[in-house]
N, C-alpha and C positions, 0 to 999 in steps of 0.2 A: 237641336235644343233651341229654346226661344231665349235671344239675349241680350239685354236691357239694359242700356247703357246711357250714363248722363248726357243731356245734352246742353252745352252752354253759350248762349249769344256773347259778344262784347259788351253789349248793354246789360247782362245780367252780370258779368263781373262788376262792371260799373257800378251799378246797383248794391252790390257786396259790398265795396272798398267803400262807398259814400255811408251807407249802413252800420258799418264796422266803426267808421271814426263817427259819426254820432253815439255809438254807442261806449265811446272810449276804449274799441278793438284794436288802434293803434297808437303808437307814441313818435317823437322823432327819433328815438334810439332803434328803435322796435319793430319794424312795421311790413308788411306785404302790400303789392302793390301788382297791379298787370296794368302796361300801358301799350298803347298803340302809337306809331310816325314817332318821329324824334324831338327831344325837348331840347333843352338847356344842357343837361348834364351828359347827353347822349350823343350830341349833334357830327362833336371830333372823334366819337371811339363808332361810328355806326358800321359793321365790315357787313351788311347787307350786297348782297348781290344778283342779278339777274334767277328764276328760275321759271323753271317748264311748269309750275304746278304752284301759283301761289293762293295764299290763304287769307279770309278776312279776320280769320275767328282761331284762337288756339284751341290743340288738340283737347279735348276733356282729361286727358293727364294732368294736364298743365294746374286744374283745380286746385292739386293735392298739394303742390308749390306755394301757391295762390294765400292758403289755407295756411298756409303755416308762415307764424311769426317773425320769422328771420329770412325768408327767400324774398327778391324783385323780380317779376317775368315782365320781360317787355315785347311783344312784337315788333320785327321791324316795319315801317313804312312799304316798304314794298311784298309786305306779305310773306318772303321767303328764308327769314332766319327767325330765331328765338335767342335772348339773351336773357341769362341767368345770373343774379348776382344774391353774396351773401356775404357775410362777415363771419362766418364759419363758427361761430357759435350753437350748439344744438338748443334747441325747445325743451328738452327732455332734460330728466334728472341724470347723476353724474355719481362720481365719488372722486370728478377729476375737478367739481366747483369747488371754491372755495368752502371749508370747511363753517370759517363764519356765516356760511349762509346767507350771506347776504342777496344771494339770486332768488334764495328759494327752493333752489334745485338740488342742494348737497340731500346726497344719501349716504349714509355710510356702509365702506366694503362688506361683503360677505365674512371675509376672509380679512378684518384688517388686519392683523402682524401679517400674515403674507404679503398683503398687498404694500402695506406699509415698506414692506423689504424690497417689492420688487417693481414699486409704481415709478415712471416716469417723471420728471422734477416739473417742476410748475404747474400753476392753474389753470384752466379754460380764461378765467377774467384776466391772466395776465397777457393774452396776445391779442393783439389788435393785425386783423388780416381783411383781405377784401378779396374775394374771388369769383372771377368773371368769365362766365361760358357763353360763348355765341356759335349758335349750333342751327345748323337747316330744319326747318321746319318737315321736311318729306329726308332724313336723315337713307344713303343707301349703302349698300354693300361693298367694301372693296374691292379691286382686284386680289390685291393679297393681304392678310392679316398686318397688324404691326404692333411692335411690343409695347407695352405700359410701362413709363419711366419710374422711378420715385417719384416724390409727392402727390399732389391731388391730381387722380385719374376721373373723378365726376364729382357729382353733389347729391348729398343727399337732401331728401325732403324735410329731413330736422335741419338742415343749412349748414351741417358741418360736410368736412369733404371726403370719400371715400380713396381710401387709399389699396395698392396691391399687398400681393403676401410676400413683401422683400421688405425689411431694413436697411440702411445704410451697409450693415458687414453682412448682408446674407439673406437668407430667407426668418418668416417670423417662428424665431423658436416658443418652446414651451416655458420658456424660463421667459421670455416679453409677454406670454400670454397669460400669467399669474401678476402683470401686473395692469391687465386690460382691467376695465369696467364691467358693469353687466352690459353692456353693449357691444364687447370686440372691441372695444377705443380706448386709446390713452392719449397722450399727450405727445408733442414734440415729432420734427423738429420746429417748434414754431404756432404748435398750433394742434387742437382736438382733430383727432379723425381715426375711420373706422378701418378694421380689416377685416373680422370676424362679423356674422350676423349680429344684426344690432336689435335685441329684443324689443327695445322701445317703439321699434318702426314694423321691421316682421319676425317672427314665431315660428318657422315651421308653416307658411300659409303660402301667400299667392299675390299677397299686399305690394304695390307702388314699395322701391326702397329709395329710387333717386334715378338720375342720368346720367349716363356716362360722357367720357369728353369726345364720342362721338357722334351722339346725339340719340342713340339707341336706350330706351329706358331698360331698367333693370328689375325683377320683380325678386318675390321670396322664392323659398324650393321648391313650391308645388305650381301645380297647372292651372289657371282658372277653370279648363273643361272638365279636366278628369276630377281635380281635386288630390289627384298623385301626381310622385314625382315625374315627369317629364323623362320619358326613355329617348326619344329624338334628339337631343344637346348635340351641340357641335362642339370643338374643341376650347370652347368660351363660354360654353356653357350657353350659348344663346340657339335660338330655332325662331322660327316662322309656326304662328299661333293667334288664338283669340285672349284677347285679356278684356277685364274689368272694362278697359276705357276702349278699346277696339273701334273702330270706324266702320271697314268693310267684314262683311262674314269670313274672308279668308284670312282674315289676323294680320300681325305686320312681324316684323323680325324684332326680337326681344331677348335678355340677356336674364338670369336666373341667378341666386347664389349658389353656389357650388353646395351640392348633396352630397358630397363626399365628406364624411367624416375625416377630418383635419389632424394628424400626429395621435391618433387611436383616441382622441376623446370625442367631446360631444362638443366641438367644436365646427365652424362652415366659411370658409373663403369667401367672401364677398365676390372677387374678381381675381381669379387665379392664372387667366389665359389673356389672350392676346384681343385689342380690340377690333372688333370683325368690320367696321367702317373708318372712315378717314377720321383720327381725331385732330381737333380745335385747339389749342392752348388754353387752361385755366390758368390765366393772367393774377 
């Protein structure tokens, strides 16, 4: 198959970010950004390190970051890490904004008396968080898997944080999932974040969903090649493949949301399994 994939300098981001704020694309609340070396605000948190394989330019994923209103991507100076920050607030619409509207973004439930009985307390606008990933640019494989803790396990590309399918008492039941969003997200502890496929990002497709906190991206259920589900998954649901953003013809390793329908509905785990590379702290 012939496969056609973005290709972008530093100087065309550049070009973007300068672009975007004449145009009033960005605010000081608001804003994306891709920067290169260390500034100001970078200088003391830089965890950059030596590596075999560094880079002038980030991977063409990185766009999809780039793109959206609430993510920072920064390369390091030395070519060999990526740092992601967000304030965990999604892009997208909700049923978990505030009702007044004031974002813009409040939709209301499908289902409000249910939702209303069984939604998690508080707004998206009521938490102020900052969550920071520094991840290897050539992210590899472990020796051996290791488990996903509670809270934020990656970010997604709406800037909210992706979380596993465990609550505090247990796994996520059907009684926490009647009070999710149409995105698989509710609230708390502290903060929006997803477990279930988040419609607003992918559908049932092959779509960018975010990264995880070991540097391995994560796409939707289907394949880019095939356009089906992926029968190769490893126990994380990730394989070695071509995507969207692919570099070499033999694809790289990548992580899927779970195609397993979830507690008999039409439901799909974001990230059900163990992460297959070394993960980073999201700080």
């Amino acid at each position: 198959m012939s496969l056609t994939k973005p290709i972008f300098s530093l100087l065309s981001y550049l070009l973007i970010a300068l672009a975007m704020t004449a145009c009033g694309g960005s605010s000081d609340t608001q804003s994306s950004s891709i920067n290169t070396g260390s500034t100001d605000t970078d200088t003391d948190t830089d965890t950059s390190t030596a590596c075999d394989a560094p880079v002038t330019e980030l991977s063409s994923a990185f766009l999809e970051f780039v793109a959206a209103p609430n993510v920072t991507v920064v390369l390091s100076e030395d070519g060999c890490t990526v740092s992601l920050e967000s304030a965990g607030k999604p892009d997208h619409t909700s049923s978990y904004w505030d009702a007044a509207n004031a974002s813009g973004l409040y939709v209301e439930p499908e289902d409000a008396e249910l939702f209303n009985q069984q939604r998690s307390p508080g707004d998206i606008e009521d938490y102020i968080n900052d969550y920071d990933l520094t991840v290897p640019v050539a992210p590899e494989l472990a020796a051996t898997p290791s488990a996903t803790p509670l809270g934020a396990i990656g970010i997604a590309i709406s800037g909210a944080p992706i979380f596993n399918d465990s609550e505090g008492n247990g796994d996520v039941s059907f009684g926490v999932i009647q009070g999710f969003d149409r995105n698989g997200a509710h609230t708390g502890p502290e903060t929006y974040h997803y477990h279930i496929e988040p419609k607003a990002i992918s559908y049932d497709d092959d779509g960018l969903v975010g990264i995880m906190a070991d540097g391995f991206f994560i796409y939707g259920r289907r394949d880019y090649e095939t356009g089906e589900y992926p029968s190769d998954l490893d126990e994380s649901n990730g394989h070695i493949g071509l995507t969207l953003y692919s570099e070499s013809e033999e694809g790289e390793y990548h992580y899927h949301i779970s195609n397993e329908q979830y507690l008999n509905g039409e439901y799909y785990l974001i990230f059900p399994g163990n992460f297959q590379g070394t993960p980073s702290d999201i700080n």
